[in-house]
N, C-alpha and C positions, 0 to 999 in steps of 0.2 A: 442626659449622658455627656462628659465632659469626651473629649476627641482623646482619647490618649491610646498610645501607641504600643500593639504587641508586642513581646519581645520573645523570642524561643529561648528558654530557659533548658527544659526537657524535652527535645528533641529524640524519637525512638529510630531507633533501625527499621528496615523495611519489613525484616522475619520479627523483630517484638512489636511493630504495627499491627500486622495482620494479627499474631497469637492473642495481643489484646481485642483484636477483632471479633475474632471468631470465639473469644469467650466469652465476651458481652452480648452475643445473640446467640447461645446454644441449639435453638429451637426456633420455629416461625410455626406456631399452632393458628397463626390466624391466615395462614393460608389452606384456606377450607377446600372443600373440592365442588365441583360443578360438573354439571353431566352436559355434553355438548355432540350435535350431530356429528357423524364420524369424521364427514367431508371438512369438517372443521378444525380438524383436530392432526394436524398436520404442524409438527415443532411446538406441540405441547407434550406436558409427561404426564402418563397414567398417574392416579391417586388408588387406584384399587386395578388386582390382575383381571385379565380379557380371557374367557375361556369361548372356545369354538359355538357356537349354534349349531353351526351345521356342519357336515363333511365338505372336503372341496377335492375335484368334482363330488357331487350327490347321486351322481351314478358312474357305472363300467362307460364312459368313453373312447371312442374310437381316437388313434393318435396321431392317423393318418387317412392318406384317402386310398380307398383299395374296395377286398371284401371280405368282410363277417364271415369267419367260419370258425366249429370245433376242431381245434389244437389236431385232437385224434384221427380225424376225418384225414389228415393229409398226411398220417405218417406213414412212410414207405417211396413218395415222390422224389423222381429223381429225373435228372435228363434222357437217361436210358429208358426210364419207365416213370413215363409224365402218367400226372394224374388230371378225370375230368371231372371237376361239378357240376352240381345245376342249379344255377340263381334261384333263387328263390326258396328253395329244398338245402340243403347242404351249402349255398355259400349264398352270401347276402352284398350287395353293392351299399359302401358307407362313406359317408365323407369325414372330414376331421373333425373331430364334437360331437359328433351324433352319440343316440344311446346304440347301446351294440346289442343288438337282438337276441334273444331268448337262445338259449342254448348253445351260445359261442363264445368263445375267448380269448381267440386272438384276430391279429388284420393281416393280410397280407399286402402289401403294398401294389398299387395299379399296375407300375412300372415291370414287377413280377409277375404280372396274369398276362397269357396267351385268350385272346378272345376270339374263341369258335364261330359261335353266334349270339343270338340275342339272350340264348337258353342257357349256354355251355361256355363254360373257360377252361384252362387248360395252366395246371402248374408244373412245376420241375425239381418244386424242393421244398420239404416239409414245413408249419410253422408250428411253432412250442408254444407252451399255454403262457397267455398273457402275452404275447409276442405283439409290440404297437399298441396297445392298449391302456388308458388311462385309467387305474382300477377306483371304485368309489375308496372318498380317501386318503388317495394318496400325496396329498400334499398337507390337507389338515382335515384332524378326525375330529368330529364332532364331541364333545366337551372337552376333549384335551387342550393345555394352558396354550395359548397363542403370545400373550407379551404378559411379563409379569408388572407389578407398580414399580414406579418410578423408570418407565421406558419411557423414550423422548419418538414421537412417534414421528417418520421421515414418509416421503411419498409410495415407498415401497411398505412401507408398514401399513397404510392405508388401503393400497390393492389386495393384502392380507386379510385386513378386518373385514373389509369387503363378503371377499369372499369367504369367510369362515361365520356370514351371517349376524355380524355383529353394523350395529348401524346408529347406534347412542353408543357413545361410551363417558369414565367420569376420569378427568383431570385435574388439578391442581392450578386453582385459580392463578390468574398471573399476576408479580407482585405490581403494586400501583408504585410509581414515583409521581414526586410531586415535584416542579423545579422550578426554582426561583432567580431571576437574572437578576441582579445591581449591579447599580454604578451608575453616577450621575452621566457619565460621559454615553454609552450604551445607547443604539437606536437599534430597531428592529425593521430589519429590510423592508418590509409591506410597507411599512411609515415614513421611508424613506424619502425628502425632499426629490423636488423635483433636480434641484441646482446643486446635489448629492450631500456628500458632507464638508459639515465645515471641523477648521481646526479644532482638535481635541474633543471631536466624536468618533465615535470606534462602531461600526455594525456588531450586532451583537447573531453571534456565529455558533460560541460553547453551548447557550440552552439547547440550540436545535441538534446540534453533533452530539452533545451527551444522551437526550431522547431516544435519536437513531439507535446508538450503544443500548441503550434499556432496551429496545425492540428486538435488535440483534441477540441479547442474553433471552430472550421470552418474556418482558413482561412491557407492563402497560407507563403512560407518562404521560400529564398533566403540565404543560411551561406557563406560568402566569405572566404575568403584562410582567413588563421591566418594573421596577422600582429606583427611584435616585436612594443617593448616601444618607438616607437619613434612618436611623434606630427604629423607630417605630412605625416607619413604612415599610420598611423589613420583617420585624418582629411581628407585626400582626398578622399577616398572612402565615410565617411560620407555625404559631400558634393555633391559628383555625386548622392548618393542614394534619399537624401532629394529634389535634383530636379527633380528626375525621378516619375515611376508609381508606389513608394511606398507606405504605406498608414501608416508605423509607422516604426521603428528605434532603434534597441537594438547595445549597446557596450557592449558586455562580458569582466567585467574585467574592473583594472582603475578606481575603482568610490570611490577607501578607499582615507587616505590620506598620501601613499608613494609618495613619492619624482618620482617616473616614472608612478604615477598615471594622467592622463593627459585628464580622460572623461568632466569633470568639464568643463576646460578651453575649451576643442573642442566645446563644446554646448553655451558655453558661448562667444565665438567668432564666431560662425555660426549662432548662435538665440537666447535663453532666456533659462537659468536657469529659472526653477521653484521651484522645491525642489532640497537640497542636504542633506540629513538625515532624517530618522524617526526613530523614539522613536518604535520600534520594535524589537524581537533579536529572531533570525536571520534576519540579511536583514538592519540593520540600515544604511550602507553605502550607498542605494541605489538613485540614480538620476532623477529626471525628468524634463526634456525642451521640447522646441520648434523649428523645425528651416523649416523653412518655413510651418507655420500651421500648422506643421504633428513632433504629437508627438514624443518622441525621449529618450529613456530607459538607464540608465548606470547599468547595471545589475551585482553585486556585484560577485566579483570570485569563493569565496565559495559557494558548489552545496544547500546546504540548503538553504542562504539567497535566495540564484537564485529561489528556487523554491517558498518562501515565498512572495518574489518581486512578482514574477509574479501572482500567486494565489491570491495576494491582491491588486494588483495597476494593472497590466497591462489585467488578465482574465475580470473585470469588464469592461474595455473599449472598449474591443474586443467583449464583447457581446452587448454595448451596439451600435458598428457599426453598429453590425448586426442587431437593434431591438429587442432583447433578454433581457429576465430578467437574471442575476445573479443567477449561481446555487444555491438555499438554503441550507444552511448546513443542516443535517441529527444529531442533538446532543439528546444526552441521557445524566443520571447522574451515575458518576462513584465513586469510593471511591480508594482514592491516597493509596497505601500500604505504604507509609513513606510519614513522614515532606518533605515539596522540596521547599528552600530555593529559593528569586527570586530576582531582581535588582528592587530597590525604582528608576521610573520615565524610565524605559524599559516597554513595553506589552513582554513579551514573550507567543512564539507560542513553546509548550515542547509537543515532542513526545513522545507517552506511545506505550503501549502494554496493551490489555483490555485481559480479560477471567471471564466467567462469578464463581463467589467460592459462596455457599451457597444464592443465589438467590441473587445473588447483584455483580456489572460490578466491577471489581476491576481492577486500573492503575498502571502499573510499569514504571516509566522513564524509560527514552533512555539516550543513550551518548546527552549532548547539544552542544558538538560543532558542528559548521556551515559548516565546512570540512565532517561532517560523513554523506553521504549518504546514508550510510547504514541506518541510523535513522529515513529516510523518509520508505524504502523500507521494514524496520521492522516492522515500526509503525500501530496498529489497529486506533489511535486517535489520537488528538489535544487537547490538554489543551491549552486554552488562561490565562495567568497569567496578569489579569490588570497591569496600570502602576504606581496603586496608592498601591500595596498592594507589600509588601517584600517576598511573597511565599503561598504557603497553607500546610495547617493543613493535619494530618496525620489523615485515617481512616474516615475523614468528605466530603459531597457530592461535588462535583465540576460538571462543567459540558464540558464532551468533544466533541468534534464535532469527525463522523463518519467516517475512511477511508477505512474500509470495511465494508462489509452488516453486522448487528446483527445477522443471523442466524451463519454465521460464526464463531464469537464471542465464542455465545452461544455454541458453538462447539469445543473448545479450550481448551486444556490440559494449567494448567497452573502450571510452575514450575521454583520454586523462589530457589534458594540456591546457594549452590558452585557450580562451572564451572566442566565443564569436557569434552572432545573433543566426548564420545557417545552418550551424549544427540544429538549431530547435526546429527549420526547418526538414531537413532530414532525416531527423526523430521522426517527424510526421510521416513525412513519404514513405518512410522506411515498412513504420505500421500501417500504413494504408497497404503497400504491396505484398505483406507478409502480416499476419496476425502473429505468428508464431514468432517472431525474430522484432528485439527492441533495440533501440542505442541508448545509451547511459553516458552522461559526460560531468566529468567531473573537472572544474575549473581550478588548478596549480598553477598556470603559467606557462610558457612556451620552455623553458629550464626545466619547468617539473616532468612535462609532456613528457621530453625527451629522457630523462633519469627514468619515469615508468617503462618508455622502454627497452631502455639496458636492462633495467632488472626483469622482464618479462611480466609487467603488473598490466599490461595493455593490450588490445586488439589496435589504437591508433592514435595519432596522437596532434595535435592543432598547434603547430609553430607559424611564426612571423620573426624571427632573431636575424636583425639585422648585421650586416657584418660590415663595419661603418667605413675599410679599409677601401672597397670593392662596392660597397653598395647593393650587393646582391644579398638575400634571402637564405638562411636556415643550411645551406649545403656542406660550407664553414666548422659550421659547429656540431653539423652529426660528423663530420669528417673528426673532428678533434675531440666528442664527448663519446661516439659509438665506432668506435674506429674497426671493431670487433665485432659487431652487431651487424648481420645482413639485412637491409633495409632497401624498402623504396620510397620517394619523397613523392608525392601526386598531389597537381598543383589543385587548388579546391577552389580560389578565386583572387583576384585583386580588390581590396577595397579602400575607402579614404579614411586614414585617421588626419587627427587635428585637436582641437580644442572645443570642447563642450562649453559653452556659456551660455546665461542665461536670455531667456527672448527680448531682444531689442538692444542686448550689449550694454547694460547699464550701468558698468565699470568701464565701456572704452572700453575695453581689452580688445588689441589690434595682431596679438602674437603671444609666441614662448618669450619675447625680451620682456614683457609687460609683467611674467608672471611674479618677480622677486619687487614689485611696485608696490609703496604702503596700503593695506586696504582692502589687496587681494587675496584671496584664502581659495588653495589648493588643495584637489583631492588627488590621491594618488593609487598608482596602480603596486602592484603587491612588488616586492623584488622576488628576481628571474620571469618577470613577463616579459615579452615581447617589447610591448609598449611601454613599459618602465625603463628596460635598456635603448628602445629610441627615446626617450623621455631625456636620460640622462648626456645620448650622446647628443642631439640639438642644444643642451645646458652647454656638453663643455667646448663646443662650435661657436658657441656666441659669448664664454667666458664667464659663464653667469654659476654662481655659488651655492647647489641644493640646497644648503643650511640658508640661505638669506628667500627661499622662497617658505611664505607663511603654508602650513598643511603637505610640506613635500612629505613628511614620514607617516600623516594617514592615510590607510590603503584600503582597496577595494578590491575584490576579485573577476570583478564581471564588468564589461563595458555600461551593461543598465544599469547596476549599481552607482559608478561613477555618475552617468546621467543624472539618477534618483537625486542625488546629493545634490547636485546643480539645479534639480527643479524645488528641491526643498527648500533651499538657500542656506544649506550646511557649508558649499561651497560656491565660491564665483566660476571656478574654471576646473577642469580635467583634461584630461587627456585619453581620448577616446575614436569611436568606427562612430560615422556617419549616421548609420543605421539609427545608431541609439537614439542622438539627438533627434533625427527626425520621426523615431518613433512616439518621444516627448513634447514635439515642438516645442524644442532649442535651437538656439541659435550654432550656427558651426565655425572653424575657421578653419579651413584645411593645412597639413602640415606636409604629409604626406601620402604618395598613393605608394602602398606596399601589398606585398603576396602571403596570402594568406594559406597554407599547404599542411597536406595531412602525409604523416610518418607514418611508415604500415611495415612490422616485420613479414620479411620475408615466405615466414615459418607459416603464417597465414595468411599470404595474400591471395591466395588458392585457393581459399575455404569459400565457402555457399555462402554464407553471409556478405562476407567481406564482395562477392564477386556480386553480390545484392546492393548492397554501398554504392559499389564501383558505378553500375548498372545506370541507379537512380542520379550519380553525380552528374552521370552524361547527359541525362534525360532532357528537355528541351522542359518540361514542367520546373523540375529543380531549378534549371538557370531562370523563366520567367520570374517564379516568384521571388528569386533574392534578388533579380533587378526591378523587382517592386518596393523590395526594404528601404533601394537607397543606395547609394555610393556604392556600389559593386560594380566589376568589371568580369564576364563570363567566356570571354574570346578565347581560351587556352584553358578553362575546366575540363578536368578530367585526365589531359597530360599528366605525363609519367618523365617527371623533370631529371630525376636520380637516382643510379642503385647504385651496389656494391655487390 
């Protein structure tokens, strides 16, 4: 096979992907049915309806604890004119379940019998027939239907079967997948060297996460050993699988159009190409054929698209094996906290982050690349971005579909500003003291922080904006950007930023004067962060020219990020919190100690949550461990520096 490269020629939409889809598999006759014990049969679906064995209960039981007696025997009782029985004759002692003895019909409750003696009770007010009484029957009558074919049977379905005497029943075999990893690069954790990995190996992550997904849909999954790039170590495992008791067909990996990409050509010399591209992002490289009637997936290497692929082309097939509708999405209206620019003739599927600010779901994007799983695993929602529109508007309604419940949502600290390694500490605390209640942070900048909350897009927000006249912290500039906005400023910590460089300093680099020296390459922090505006005000302190520093206009959003780049060797130096570096071992250069402080409107700084925050800032736990991280200072945490 010569290495040549695919190209997307015909590329379909997402709605003529699936239609193509689902016309090429009309039917799955080869999923047969099998009779399996009941207790097993819990998130499987009938293949033939369940009718009752037996009645439930099988006899007149008692519904309560009291006594057995005929309905008739007690009419006329009243407090004026109490009536007596006699155990054992005319009234019966019963507990709850019992059978109800020969010629009675209802119970009267314990708490309602006067007790004489051992012989004699004494009541005060009639009971009516059936009164407390479990009659045979009454839940399920013997032969009538209990769950008809194709019910998906849930734990409460099973305490039904149960008891309506059913104890085999026959289901609809689960579909098998078969799943194949490539990529010469690909290791599989169990295999994993001792001394981990080295350059340009990648753990292979998507065969096991797409398994999980077949399990979660109902059915069964097969992962074979990894295979490298080569044609016919691919090919032939495809081959045996497509003839055997498979019932569908994923290639992880290979479906782009590298030169060792090779899914294309396998499908396409074993059976039919159907699709190769859809106009979706994440996920447009993805494939689908046929080879021998049974569907056959090229499931794209990046772990997003992977999961988009399958959420939208392969979960609908799998359910519809089984006779299954398609989960409904769960969507509400949210409002985007910024403009988010999109691709004219892509649908993009953009993860957010929801929290509910001032009675209204507000969205924070996520990273978009199709590498970051972290993006799914963060994510409260989905934004579908058409494929006819360039983006959506900032502050205006969209609508996202749900990836956790609403109350949860509704339950979410939300906090928009500049980065800082304690927030992920108090994400933790926060869940450790509260199940019920998360923090969510989304990383803008100390400028962004504070824009979220003028417009009301936040519960709080992470500035450090130096105010270079004064030298003091953030008070400056909510005075000048929220002059309008009632706010409190609440100090959260001091810590050390400085210059991130690599371990042992193998450029010299002695400071900020070093950084515009041949040789050096600079990452940088986003503009309106904190750190970017001290960035710039140390530049124009010492005379020195942004444009003559090499990397000054690539940015980064997060202090680790910066780090990563310096332990990569993307860059020599950043500008970064202590923390990070020593989370990496890197090397540091301190620059400055600055205050790090959280913006809280007014409007809820009263609220349960927010008074939960407050609680855990103060906590004597909170301050240990971020003077564990490193360059923190905890002596005035929790102080209330500012209001208006």
């Amino acid at each position: 096979m010569t290495n040549k490269r695919n190209i997307y020629l015909k590329m379909k939409t997402l709605e003529e992907a699936k239609n193509i889809l689902l016309e090429a598999f009309p039917e799955f006759d080869r999923l047969r049915s099998e009779t399996i014990d009941v207790t097993d049969a819990v998130n499987r679906v009938l293949s033939e309806p369940v009718f009752a064995a037996m009645s439930s209960p099988n006899y007149h039981a008692a519904a309560m604890d009291g006594i057995a007696v005929a309905a008739e025997s007690t009419f006329g009782a009243a407090e004026t004119d109490p009536k007596t029985l006699l155990i054992g004759k005319n009234a019966h002692y019963v507990n709850t379940g019992h059978v109800m003895p020969e010629n009675t019909n209802a119970v009267i409750m314990i708490e309602n019998i006067n007790i004489l003696n051992k012989q004699q009770v004494e009541i005060i007010a009639p009971a009516f027939p059936w009164q407390n009484v479990r009659r045979m029957g009454e839940d399920i009558v013997a032969t009538e239907l209990v769950f008809p074919r194709n019910h998906k049977i849930t734990p409460y379905c099973l305490g039904a079967l149960i008891s309506a005497g059913i104890f085999h029943v026959n289901v609809y075999k689960k579909p098998n997948v078969f799943i194949q990893p490539t990529g010469s690069e690909l290791v599989d954790h169990s295999q994993l060297a001792q001394n981990g990995l080295t350059p340009g190996q990648v753990l292979d992550s998507n065969s096991h996460m797409l398994g999980k997904l077949v399990d979660t849909c109902g059915g069964y999954y097969f992962k074979n050993k990894i295979v490298i790039d080569e044609f016919k170590l691919i090919a032939t495992p495809i081959q045996a699988a497509a003839a055997g008791d498979y019932d569908m067909l994923f290639i992880t990996g290979g479906s782009s159009a590298g030169s060792k990409d090779f899914t294309r050509e396998i499908i396409s010399e074993l059976g039919e190409v159907l699709i190769h591209g859809v106009t979706m992002m994440p996920g447009k490289p993805v494939i689908v054929g046929k080879i021998n009637e049974k569907p056959i997936f090229g499931i794209p290497g990046y772990p997003v698209s992977a999961i988009i692929a399958f959420e939208q082309l392969v979960r609908p097939l799998i359910n519809r094996m089984l006779n299954q509708p398609d989960i409904p999405d769960h969507e509400i209206q949210v409002f985007p906290t910024r403009k988010i620019p999109s691709k004219l003739g892509l649908e993009e599927f953009l993860r957010v982050k929801l929290g509910n600010v001032g009675n209204q779901i507000v969205a924070t994007p996520l990273p978009r690349g199709a590498g970051c799983i972290t993006s799914f695993t963060e994510a409260d929602g989905i934004i579908r971005i058409p494929n006819h529109i360039e983006g959506i508007a900032e502050n205006k309604p969209v609508t996202a579909t749900l990836l956790r419940p609403l109350p949860e949502i509704n339950n979410t600290i939300v906090a928009v500003g500049s980065h800082d390694n304690t927030m992920d500490v108090l994400a933790d605390l926060i869940r450790g003291e509260s199940c019920r209640v998360s923090l969510s942070s989304s990383h803008v900048g100390s400028m962004g922080g504070l824009m979220a909350i003028k417009k009301g897009l936040a519960h709080i927000a992470g500035t450090h904006l130096l105010n270079p006249d004064d030298g003091n912290y953030n008070i400056s500039y909510i005075q000048k950007y929220l002059p309008d906005t009632p706010v409190k400023l609440v100090h959260l910590v001091q810590r050390e930023q400085g210059l991130i460089i690599a371990k042992n300093n193998p450029k010299n680099i002695k400071g900020i004067k070093d950084l515009n020296q041949k040789g050096i390459s600079f990452i940088n922090r986003q503009s309106g962060s904190g750190t970017r505006i001290l960035l710039d005000f140390k530049l124009g302190q010492m005379g020195l020219n942004p444009a003559d520093i090499n990397g000054y206009v690539n940015e980064e959003f997060t202090h680790m990020a910066v780090a990563v780049a310096v332990l990569s060797g993307s860059a020599d130096a950043g500008l970064g919190i202590y923390a990070a570096a020593k989370a990496l071992n890197l090397d540091f250069l301190p620059v400055v100690t600055e205050s790090y402080d959280l913006l809280i409107p007014a409007n809820v700084f009263d609220t349960k949550n927010i008074a939960l925050l407050l609680k855990i800032i103060k906590s004597d736990e909170f301050k240990s461990r971020v003077e564990q991280l490193g360059g923190y200072h905890t002596q005035n945490t929790g102080e209330i520096l500012w209001s208006n």
